[in-house]
Every structure is written in C-alpha cells, then in structure tokens.
VOZALUM-672684 format. One record per atom (N, C-alpha, C): x, y, z; residue in one letter; residue number from 0; chain; atom name. Coordinates in steps of 0.2 Angstrom, whole numbers. Atoms other than C-alpha are relative to their C-alpha. Last residue first. Layout:
BEGIN
+-------+-------+-------+--------+-----+--------+-------+
:     X :     Y :     Z : residu : num : chaine : atome :
+-------+-------+-------+--------+-----+--------+-------+
:     X :     Y :     Z :      a : NUM :      A :    CA :
...
+-------+-------+-------+--------+-----+--------+-------+
END
This chain:
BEGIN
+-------+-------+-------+--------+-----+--------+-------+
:     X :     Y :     Z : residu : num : chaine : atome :
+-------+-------+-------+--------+-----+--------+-------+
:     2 :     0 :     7 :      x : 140 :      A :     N :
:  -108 :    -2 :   -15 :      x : 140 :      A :    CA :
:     3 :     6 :    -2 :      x : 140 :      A :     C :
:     7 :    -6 :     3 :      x : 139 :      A :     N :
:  -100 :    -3 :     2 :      x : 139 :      A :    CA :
:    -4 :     1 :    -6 :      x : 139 :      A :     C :
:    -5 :    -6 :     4 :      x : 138 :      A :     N :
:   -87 :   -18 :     6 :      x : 138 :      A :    CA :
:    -8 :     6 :    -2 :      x : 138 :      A :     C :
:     0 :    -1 :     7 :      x : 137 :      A :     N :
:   -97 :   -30 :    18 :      x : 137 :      A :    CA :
:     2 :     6 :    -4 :      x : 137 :      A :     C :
:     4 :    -5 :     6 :      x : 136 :      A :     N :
:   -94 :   -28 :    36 :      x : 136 :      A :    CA :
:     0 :    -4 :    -7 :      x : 136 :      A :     C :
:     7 :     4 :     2 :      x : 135 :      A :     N :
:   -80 :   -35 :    49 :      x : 135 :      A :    CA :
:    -4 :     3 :    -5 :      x : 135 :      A :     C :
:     0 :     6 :     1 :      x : 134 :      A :     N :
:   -64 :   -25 :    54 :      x : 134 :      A :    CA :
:    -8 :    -1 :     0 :      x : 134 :      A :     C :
:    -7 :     3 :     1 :      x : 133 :      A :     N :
:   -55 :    -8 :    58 :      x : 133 :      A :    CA :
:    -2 :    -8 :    -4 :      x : 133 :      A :     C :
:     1 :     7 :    -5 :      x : 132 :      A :     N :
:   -71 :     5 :    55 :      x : 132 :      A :    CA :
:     7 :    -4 :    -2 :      x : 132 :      A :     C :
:    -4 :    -1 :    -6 :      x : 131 :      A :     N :
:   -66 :    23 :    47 :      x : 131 :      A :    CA :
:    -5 :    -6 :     5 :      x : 131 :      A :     C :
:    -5 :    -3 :     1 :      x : 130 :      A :     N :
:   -68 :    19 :    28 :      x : 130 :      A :    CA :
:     5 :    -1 :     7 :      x : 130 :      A :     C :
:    -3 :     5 :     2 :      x : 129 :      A :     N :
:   -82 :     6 :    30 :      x : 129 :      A :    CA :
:     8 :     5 :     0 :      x : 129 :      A :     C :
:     3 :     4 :    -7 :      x : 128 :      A :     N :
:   -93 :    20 :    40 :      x : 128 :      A :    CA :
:     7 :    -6 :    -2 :      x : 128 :      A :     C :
:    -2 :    -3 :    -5 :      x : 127 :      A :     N :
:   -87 :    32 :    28 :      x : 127 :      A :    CA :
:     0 :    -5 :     6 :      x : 127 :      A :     C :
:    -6 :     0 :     3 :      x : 126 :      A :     N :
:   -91 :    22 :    13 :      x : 126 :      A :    CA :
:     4 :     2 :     4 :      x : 126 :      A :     C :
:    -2 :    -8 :     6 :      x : 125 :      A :     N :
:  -107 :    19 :    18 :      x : 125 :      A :    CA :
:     8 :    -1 :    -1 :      x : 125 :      A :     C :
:    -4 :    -7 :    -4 :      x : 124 :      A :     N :
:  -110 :     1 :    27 :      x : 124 :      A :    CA :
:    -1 :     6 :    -7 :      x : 124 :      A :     C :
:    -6 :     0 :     2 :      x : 123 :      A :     N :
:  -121 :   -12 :    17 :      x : 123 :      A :    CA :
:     2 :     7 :     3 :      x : 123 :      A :     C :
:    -1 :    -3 :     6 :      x : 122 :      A :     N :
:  -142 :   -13 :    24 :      x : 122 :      A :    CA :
:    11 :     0 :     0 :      x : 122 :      A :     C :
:     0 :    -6 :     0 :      x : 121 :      A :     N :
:  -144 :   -24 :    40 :      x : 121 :      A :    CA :
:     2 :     2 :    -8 :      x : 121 :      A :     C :
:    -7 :    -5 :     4 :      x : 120 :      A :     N :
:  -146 :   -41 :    35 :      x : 120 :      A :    CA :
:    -2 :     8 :     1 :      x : 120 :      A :     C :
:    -5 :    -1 :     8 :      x : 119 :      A :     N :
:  -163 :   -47 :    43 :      x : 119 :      A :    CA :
:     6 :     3 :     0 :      x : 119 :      A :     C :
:     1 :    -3 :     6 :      x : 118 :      A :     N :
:  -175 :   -41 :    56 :      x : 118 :      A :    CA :
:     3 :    -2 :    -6 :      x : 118 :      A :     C :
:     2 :     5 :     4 :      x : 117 :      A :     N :
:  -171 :   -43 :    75 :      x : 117 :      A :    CA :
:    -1 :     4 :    -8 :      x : 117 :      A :     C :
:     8 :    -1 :     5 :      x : 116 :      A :     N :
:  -161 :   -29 :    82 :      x : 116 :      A :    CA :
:    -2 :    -8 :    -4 :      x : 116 :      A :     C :
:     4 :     2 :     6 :      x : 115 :      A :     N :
:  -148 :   -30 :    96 :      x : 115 :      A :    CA :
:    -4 :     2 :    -4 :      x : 115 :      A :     C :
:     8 :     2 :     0 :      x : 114 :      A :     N :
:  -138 :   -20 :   106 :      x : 114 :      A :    CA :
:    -2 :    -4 :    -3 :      x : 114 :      A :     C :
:     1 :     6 :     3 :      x : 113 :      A :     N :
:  -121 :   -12 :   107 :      x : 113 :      A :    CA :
:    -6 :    -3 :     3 :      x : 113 :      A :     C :
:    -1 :     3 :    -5 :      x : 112 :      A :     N :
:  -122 :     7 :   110 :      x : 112 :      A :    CA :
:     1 :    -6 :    -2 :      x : 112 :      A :     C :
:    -1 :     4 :     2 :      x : 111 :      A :     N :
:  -126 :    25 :   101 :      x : 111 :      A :    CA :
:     4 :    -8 :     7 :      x : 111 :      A :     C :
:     6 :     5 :     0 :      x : 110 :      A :     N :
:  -136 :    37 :   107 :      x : 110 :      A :    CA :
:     1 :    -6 :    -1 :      x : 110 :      A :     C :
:    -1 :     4 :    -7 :      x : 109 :      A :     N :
:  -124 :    49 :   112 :      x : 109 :      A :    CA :
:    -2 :    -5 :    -1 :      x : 109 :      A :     C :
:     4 :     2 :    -2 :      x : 108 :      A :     N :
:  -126 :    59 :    95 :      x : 108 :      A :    CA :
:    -4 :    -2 :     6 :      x : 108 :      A :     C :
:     4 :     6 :     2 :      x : 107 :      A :     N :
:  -109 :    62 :    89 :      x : 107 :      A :    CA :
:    -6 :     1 :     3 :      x : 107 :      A :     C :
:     3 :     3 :    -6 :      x : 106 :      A :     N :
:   -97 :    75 :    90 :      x : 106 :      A :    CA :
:    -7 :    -5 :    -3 :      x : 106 :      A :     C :
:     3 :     6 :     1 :      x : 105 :      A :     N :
:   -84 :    82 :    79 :      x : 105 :      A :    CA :
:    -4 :    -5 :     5 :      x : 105 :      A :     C :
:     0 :     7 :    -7 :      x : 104 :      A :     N :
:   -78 :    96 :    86 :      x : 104 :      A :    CA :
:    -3 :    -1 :    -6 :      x : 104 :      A :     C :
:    -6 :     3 :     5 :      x : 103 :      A :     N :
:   -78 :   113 :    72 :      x : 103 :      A :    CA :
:     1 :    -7 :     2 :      x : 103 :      A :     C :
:    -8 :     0 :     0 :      x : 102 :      A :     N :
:   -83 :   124 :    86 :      x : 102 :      A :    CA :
:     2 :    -4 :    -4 :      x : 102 :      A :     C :
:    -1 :    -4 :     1 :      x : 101 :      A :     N :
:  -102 :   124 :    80 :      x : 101 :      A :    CA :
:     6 :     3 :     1 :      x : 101 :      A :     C :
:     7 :    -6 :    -4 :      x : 100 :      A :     N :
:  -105 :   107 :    80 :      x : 100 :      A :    CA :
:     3 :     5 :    -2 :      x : 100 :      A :     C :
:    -4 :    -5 :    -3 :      x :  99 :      A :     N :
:   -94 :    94 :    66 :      x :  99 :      A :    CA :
:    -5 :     5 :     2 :      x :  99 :      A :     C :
:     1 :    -6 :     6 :      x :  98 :      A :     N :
:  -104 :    78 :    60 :      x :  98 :      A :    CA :
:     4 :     6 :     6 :      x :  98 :      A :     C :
:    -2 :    -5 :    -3 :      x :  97 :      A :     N :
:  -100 :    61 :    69 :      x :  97 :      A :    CA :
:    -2 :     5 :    -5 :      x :  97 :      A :     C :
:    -6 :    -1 :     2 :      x :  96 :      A :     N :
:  -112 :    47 :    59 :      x :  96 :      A :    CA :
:     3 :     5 :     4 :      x :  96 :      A :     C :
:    -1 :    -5 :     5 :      x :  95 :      A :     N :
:  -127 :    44 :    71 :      x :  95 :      A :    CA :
:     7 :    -1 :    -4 :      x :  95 :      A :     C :
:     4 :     5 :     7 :      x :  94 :      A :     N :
:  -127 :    29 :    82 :      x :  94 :      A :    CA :
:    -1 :     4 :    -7 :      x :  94 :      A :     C :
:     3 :    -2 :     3 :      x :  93 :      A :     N :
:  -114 :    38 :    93 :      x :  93 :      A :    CA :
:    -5 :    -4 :    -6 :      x :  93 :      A :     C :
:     3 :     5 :     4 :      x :  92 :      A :     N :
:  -103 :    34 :   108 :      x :  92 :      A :    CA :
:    -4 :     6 :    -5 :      x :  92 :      A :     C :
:     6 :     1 :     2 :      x :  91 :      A :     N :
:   -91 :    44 :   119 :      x :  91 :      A :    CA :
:    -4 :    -4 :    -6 :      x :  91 :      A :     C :
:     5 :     5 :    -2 :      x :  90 :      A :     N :
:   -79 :    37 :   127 :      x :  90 :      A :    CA :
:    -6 :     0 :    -2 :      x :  90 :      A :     C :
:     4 :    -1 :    -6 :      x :  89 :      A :     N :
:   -67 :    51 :   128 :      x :  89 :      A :    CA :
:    -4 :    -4 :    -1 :      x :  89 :      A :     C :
:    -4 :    -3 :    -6 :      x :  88 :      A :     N :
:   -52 :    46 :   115 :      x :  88 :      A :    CA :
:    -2 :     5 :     7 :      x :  88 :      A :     C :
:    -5 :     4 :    -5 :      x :  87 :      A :     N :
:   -57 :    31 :   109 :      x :  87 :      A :    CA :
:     3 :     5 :     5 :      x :  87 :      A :     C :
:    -3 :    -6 :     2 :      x :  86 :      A :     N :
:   -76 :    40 :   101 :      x :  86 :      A :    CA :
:     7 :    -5 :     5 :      x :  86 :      A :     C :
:    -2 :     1 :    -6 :      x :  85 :      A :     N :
:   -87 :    24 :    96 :      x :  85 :      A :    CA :
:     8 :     5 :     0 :      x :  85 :      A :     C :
:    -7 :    -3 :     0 :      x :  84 :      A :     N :
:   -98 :    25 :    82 :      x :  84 :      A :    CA :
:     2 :     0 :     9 :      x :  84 :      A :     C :
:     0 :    -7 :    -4 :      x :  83 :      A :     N :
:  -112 :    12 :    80 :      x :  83 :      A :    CA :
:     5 :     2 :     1 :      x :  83 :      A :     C :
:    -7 :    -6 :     1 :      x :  82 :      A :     N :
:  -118 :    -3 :    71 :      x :  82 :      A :    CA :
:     1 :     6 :     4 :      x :  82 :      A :     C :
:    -1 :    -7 :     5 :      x :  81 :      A :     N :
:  -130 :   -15 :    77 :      x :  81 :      A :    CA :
:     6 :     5 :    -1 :      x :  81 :      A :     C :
:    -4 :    -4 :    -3 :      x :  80 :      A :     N :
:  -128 :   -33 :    84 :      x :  80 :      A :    CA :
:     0 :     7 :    -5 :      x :  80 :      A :     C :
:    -6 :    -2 :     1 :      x :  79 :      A :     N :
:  -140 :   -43 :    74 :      x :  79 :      A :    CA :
:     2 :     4 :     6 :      x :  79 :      A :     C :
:    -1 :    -7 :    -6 :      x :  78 :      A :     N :
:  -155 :   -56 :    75 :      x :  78 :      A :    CA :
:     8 :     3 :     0 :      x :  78 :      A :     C :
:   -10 :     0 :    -1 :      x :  77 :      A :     N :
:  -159 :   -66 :    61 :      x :  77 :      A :    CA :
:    -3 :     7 :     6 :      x :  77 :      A :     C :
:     2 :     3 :    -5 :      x :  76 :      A :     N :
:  -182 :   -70 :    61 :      x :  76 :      A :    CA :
:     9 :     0 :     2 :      x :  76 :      A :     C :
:     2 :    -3 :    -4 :      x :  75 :      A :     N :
:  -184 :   -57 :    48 :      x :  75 :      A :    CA :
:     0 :    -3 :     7 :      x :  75 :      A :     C :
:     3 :     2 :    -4 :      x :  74 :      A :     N :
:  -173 :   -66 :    35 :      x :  74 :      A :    CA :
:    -1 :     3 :     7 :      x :  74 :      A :     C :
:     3 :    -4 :    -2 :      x :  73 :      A :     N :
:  -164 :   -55 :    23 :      x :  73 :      A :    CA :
:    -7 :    -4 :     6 :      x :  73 :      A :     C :
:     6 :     5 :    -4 :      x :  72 :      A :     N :
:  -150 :   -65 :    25 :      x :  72 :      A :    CA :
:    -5 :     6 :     2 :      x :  72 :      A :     C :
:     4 :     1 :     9 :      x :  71 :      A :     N :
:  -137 :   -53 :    11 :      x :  71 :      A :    CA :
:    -5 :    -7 :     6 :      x :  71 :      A :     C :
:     1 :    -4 :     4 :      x :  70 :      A :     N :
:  -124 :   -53 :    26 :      x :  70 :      A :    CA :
:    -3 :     0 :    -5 :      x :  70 :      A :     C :
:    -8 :     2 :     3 :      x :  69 :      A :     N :
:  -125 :   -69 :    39 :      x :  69 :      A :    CA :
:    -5 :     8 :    -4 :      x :  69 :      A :     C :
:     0 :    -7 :     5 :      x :  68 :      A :     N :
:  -139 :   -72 :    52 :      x :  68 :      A :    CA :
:     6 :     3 :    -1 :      x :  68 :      A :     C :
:     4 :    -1 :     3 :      x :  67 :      A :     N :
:  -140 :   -91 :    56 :      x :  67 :      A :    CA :
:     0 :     6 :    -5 :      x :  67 :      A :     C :
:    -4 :     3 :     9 :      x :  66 :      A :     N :
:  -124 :   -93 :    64 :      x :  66 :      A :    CA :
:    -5 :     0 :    -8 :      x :  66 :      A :     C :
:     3 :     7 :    -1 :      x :  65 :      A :     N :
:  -134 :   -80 :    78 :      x :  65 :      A :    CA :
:     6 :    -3 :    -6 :      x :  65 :      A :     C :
:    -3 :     4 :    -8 :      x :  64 :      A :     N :
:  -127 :   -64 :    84 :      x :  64 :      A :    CA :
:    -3 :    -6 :    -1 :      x :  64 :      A :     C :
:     5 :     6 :    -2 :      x :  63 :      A :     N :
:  -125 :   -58 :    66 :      x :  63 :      A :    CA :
:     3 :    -1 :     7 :      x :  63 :      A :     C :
:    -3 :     6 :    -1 :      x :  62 :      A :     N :
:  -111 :   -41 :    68 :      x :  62 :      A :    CA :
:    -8 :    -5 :    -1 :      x :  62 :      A :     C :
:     5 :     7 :    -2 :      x :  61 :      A :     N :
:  -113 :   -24 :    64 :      x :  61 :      A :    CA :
:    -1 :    -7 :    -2 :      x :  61 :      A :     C :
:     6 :    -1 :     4 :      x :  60 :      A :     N :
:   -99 :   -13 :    61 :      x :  60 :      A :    CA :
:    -3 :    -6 :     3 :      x :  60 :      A :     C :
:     1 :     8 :     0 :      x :  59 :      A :     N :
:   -92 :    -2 :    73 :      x :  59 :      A :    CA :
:    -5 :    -5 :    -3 :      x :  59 :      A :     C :
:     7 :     3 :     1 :      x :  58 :      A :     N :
:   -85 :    13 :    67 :      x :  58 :      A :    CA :
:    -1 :    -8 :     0 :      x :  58 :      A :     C :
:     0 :     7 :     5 :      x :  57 :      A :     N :
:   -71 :    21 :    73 :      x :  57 :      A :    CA :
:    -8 :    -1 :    -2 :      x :  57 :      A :     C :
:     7 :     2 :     4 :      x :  56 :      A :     N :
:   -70 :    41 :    78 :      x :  56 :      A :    CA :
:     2 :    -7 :    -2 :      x :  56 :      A :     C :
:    -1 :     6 :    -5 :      x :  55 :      A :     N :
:   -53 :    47 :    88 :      x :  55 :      A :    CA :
:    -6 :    -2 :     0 :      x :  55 :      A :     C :
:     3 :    -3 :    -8 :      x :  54 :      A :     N :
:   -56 :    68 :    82 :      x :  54 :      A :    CA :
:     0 :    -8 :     2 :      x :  54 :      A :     C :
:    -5 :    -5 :    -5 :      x :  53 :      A :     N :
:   -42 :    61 :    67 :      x :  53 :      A :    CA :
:    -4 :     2 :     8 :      x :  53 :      A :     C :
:    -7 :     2 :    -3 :      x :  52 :      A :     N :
:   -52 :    48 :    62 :      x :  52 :      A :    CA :
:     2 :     3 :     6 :      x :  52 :      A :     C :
:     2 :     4 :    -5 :      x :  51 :      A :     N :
:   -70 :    59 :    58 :      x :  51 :      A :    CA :
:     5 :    -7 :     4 :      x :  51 :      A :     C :
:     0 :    -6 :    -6 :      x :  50 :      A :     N :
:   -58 :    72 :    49 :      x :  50 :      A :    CA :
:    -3 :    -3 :     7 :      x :  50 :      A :     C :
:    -8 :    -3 :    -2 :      x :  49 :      A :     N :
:   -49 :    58 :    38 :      x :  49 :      A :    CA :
:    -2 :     3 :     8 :      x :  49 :      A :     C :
:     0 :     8 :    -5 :      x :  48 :      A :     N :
:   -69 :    50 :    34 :      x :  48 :      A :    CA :
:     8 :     1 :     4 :      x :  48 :      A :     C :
:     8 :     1 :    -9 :      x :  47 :      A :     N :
:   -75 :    66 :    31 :      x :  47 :      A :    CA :
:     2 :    -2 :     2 :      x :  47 :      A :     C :
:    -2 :    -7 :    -5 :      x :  46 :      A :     N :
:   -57 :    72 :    17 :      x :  46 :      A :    CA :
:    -4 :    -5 :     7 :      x :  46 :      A :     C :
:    -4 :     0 :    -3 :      x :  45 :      A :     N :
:   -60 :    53 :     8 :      x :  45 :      A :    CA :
:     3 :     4 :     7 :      x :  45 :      A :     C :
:     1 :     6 :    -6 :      x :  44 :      A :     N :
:   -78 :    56 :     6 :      x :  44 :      A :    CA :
:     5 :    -1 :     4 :      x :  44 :      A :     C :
:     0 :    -1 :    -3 :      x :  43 :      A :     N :
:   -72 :    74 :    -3 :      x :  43 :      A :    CA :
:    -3 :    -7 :     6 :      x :  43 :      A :     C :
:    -5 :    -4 :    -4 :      x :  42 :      A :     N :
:   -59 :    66 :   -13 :      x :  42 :      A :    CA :
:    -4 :     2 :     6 :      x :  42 :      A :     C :
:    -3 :    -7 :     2 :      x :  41 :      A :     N :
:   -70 :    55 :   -19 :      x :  41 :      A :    CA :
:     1 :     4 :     5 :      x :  41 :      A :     C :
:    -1 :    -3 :    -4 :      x :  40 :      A :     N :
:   -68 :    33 :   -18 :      x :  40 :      A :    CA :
:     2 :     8 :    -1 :      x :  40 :      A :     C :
:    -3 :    -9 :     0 :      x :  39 :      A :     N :
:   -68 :    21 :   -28 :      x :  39 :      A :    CA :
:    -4 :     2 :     7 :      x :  39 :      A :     C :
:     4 :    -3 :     6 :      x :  38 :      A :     N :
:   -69 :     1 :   -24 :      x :  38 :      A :    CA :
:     1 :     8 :     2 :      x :  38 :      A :     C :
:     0 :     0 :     7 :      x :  37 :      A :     N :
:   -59 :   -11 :   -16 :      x :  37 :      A :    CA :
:    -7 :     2 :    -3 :      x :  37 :      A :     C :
:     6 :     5 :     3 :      x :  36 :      A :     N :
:   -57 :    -6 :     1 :      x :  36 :      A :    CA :
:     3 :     1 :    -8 :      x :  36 :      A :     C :
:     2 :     0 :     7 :      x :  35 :      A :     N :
:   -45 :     2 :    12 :      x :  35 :      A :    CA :
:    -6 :    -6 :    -2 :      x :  35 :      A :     C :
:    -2 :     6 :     4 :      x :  34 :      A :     N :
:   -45 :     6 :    30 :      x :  34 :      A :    CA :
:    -2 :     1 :    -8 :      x :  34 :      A :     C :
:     4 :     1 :     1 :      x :  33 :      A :     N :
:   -39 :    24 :    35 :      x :  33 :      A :    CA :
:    -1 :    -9 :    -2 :      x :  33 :      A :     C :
:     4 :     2 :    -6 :      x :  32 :      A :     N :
:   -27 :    28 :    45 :      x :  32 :      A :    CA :
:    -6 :    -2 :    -3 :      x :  32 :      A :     C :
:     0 :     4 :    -4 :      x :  31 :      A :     N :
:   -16 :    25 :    31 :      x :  31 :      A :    CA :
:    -3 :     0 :     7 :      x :  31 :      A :     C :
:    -6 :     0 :    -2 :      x :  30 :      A :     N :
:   -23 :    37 :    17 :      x :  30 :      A :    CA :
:     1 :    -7 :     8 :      x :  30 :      A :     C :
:     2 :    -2 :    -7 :      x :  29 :      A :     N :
:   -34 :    31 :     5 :      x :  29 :      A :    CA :
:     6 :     0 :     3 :      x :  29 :      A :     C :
:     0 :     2 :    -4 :      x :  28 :      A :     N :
:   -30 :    33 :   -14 :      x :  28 :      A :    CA :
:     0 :     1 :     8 :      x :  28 :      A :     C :
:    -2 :    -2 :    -4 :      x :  27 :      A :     N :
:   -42 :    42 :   -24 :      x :  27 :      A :    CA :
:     4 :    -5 :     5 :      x :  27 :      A :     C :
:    -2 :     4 :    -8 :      x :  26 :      A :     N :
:   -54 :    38 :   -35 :      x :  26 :      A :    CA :
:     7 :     3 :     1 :      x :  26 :      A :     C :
:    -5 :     1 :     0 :      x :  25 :      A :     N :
:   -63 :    51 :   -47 :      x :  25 :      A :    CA :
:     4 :    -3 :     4 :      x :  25 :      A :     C :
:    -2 :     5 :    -3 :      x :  24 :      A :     N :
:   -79 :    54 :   -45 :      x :  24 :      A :    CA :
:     4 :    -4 :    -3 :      x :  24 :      A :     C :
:     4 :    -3 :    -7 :      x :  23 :      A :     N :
:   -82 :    74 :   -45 :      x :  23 :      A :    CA :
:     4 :   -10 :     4 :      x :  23 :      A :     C :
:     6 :     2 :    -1 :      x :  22 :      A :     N :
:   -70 :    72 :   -61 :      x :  22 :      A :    CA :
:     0 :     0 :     8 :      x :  22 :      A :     C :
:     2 :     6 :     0 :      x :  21 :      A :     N :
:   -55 :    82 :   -63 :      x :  21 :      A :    CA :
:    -9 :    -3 :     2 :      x :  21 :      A :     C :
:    -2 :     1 :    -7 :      x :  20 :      A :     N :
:   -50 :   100 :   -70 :      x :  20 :      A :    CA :
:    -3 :   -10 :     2 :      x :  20 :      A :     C :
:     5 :     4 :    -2 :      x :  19 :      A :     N :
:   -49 :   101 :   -88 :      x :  19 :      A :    CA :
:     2 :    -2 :     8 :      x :  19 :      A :     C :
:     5 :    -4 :    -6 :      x :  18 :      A :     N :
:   -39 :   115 :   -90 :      x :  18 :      A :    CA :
:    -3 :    -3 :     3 :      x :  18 :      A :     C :
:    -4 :    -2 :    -7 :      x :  17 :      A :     N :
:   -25 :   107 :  -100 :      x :  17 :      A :    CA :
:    -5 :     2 :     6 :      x :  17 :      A :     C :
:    -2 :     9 :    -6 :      x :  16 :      A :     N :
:   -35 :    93 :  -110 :      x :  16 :      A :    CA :
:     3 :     4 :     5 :      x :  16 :      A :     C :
:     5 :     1 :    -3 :      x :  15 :      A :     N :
:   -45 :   113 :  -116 :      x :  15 :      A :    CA :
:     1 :    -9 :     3 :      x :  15 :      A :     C :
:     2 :    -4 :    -8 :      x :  14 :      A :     N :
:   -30 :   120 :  -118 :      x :  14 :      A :    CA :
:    -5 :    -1 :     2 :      x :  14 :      A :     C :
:    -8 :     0 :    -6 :      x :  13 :      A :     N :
:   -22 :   106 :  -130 :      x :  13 :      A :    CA :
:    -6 :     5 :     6 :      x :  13 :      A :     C :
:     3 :     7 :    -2 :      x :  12 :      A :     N :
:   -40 :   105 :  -141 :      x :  12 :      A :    CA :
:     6 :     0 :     7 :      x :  12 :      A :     C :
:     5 :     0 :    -4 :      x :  11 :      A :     N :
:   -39 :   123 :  -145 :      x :  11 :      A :    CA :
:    -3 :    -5 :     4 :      x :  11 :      A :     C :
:    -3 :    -4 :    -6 :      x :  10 :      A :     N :
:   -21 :   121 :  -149 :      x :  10 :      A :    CA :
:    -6 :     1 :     3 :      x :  10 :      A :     C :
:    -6 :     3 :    -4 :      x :   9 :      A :     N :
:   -24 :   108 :  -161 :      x :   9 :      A :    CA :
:     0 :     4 :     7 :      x :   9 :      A :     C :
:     5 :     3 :    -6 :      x :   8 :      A :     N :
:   -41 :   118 :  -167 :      x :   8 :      A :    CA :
:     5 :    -4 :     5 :      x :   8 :      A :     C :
:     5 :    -2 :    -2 :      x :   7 :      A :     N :
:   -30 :   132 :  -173 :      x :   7 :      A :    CA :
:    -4 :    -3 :     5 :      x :   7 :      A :     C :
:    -6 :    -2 :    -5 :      x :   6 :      A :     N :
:   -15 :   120 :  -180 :      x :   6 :      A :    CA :
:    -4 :     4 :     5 :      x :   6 :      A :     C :
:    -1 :     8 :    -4 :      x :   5 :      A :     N :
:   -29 :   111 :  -190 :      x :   5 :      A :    CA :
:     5 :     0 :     3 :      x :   5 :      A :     C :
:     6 :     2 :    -2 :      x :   4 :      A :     N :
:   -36 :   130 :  -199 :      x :   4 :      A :    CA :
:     1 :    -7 :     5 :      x :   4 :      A :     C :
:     0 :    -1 :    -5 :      x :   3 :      A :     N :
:   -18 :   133 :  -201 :      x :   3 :      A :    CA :
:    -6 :     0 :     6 :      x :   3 :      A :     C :
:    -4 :     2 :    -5 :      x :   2 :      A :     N :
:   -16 :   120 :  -211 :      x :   2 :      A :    CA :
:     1 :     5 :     9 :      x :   2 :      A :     C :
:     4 :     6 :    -5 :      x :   1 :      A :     N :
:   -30 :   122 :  -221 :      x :   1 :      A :    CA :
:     5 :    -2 :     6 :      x :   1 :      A :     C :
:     6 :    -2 :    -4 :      x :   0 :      A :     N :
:   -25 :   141 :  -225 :      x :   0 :      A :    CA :
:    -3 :    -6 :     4 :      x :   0 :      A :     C :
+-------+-------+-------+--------+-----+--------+-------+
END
C-alpha cells in the first residue's frame, strides 16, 4: 500500500516536469542578424527585435560629442549625439522604436535624426535598441 502510494506521487511528479511549459524569462539565443550581448533575453523581445531588422531598421546608438562625455557622466554640462532609428532600405528615420501600422509595415515616426542634447549620460539602450543597433552603447540592464 506504501509503495504504491510513492509510485502514485512519482508519476504525478513526472507529468507535471512534463507539462511544464517554459518561463516567460527564459534566454534565448539571438539569431545572426541580430547583435548579441551578454545578458538574457525572451523569446518575445527576441521575435520584435527580428521583425524590426527584417523591415531594414538599425538603431543608432548615441555617441558623447565631447571626451568629456563618456557613459555613466551624469554631468549636465556633457553634450551627446542622440539615438535614433534609421530604415536602410527607404531612408526613412525614426526617434521612436519602429511599431507595426495597420498593414503590418513597420514604420517609425519620422522624427528621428542626428542632433545633439546637453544633459548627462543618456539612460542604457533597451534590449531591442541594443538588439538591432551594429556598434557603440552600453549593454542594457
């Protein structure tokens, strides 16, 4: 009777490490149009950051224009280059992330452009922004 009271739970323990579907944040590795980083990454950021590549999306990350202003300088007197998306395969721009319109396009804002800003260390990329950019940044938190 004890045994199969411990045969019982066994199998109720088995179907429920079979079921188990996965966690929400669960890393992933990134595919090759993407760049990689060292740190996780879920499924569905991985998907965004895929679909805003594929429509010809980079993200360009913001630059110090002095030697003064460096990453982590919250010094309000640094001046930066700001970030912005830029589409390669019609030229369009965007300061916003690309989000998908009503046909499915991925379109951006227009708004975006190279400029300055005074102020300090801009805040660390997102995940997507680091995802689908080729070069410079801080890794994202």
């Amino acid at each position: 009777m004890n045994s199969f009271k411990h045969l019982f739970a066994l199998a109720v323990l088995m179907l429920g490490a079979v079921s188990c579907t996965p966690a929400a944040d669960m890393t992933y590795s990134f595919p090759p149009e993407l760049r990689s980083g060292d740190f996780s990454c879920d499924k569905s950021t991985i998907q965004t950051a895929v679909e805003i590549k594929h429509a010809g999306w980079t993200y360009i990350m913001p630059e110090p224009k002095s030697p003064q202003a460096a990453w982590g300088n919250y010094d309000g007197r640094t001046t930066w280059w700001v970030g912005y998306w830029v589409n390669g395969r019609n030229g369009t721009i965007s300061s916003a992330q690309p989000t998908k319109n009503s046909n499915g396009e991925m379109v951006g804002d227009g708004n975006g452009y190279r400029a300055w800003r005074r102020g300090g260390t801009p805040p660390p990329p997102t995940k997507i922004e680091w995802l689908c950019s080729s070069y410079g940044g801080i890794p994202p938190h």
